[in-house]
N, C-alpha and C positions, 0 to 999 in steps of 0.2 A: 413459823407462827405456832406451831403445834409445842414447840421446844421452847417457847416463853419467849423467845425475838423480838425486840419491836422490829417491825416493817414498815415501811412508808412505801406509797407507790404515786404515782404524776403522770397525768398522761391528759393529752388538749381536748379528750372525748368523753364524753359523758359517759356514753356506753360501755366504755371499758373500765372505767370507775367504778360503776353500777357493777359490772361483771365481778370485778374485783373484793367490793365491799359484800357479794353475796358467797363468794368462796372462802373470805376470811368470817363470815361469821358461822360456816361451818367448820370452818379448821379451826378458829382460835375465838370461842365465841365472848371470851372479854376483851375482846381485840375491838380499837376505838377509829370508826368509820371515818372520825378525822385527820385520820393516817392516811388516806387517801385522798388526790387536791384535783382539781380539774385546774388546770395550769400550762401555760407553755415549759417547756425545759429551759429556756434561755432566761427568764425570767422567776424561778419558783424562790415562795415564800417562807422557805426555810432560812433559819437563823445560818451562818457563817461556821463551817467547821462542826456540821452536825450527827456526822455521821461515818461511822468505822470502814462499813463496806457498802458500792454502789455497784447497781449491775445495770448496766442501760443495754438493752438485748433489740438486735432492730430497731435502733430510734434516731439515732443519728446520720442516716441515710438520709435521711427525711427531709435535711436541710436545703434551703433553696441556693446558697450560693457559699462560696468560702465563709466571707463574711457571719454569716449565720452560724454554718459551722463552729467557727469559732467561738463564738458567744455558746452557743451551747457546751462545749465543751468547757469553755472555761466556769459557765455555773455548773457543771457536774464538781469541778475542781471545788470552785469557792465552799462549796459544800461539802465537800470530804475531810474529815479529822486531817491533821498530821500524821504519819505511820499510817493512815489508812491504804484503802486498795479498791482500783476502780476496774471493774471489769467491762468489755465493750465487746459485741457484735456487732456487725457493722458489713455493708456493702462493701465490695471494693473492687479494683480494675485489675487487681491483681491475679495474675493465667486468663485473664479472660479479654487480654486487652486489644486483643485484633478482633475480636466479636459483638464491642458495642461501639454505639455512634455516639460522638463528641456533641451535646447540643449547646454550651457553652456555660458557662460559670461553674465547672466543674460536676453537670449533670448530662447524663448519658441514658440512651434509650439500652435497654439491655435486650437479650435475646425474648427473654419472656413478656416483649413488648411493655413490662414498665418504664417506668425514669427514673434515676435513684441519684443522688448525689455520691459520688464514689472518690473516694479516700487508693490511696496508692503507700509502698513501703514509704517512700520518700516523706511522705505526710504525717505517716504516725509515728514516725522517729524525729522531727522534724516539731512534730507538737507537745513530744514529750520532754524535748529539751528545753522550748521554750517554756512550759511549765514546770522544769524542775523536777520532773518524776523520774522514775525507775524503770526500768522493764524488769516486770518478775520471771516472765517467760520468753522463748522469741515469737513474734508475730505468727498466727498460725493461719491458713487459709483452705478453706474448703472448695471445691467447685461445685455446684448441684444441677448435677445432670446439662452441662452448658449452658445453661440459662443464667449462670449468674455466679460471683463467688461471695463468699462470707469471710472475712477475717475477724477472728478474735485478738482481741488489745489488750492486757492486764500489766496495768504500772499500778506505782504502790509512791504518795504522798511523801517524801522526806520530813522528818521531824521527831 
């Protein structure tokens, strides 16, 4: 923002919208509040092919069932230039998978007593084929203190 960027941000909460449109009019003060959307992800009002680089950081856990999953995933896509580059944090079951319980539609109670929707290797190699992407890097995953793991996703748009 600071560096002339446009940014856009989306998120189903108000509050964090709010949050968001009072940190960019500190950092980027002709930065236009309507860059931020109160919006589901699977659904957002962006034109087709809008945008070079997406970073969806903890949001795609969030999903209630495969299903959903996918749709969000794939509006992350619809939305991404060609040659663009999607970046992703994300829940996953991966090192952690004799420590959470299965509650079914691919949501799991984790150790730190949430529920997250959790994604496995299989799954994001598996969705970056059927979408046609790249891996820039290989899947990388974190554990955090066994309570939970985090992997990161960065494929990159063909075109």
């Amino acid at each position: 923002m600071r560096n002339g960027y446009p940014v856009y941000a989306v998120d189903q909460s108000v509050k964090a919208i709010e949050a968001v449109q009072r940190l960019a009019s500190q950092l980027a003060p002709s930065w236009s509040a309507e860059h931020a959307r109160v919006e589901p992800i699977e659904s957002m009002s962006f034109e087709k092919e809008s945008f070079d680089f997406i970073i969806s950081n903890a949001v795609l856990h969030f999903a209630e069932n495969e299903e959903h999953f996918r749709q969000m995933l794939e509006e992350l896509w619809r939305v991404l230039k060609p040659g663009g580059i999607q970046f992703m944090r994300l829940a996953s079951s991966i090192g952690i998978e004799d420590a959470v319980q299965p509650l079914g539609n691919e949501r799991y109670l984790l150790p730190d007593g949430s529920t997250r929707f959790l994604v496995n290797e299989r799954t994001m190699v598996g969705m970056t084929e059927k979408l046609q992407g790249v891996f820039l890097e290989p899947i990388k995953t974190v554990n955090v203190a066994g309570q939970r793991c985090m992997s990161t996703w960065v494929i990159k748009k063909n075109g």
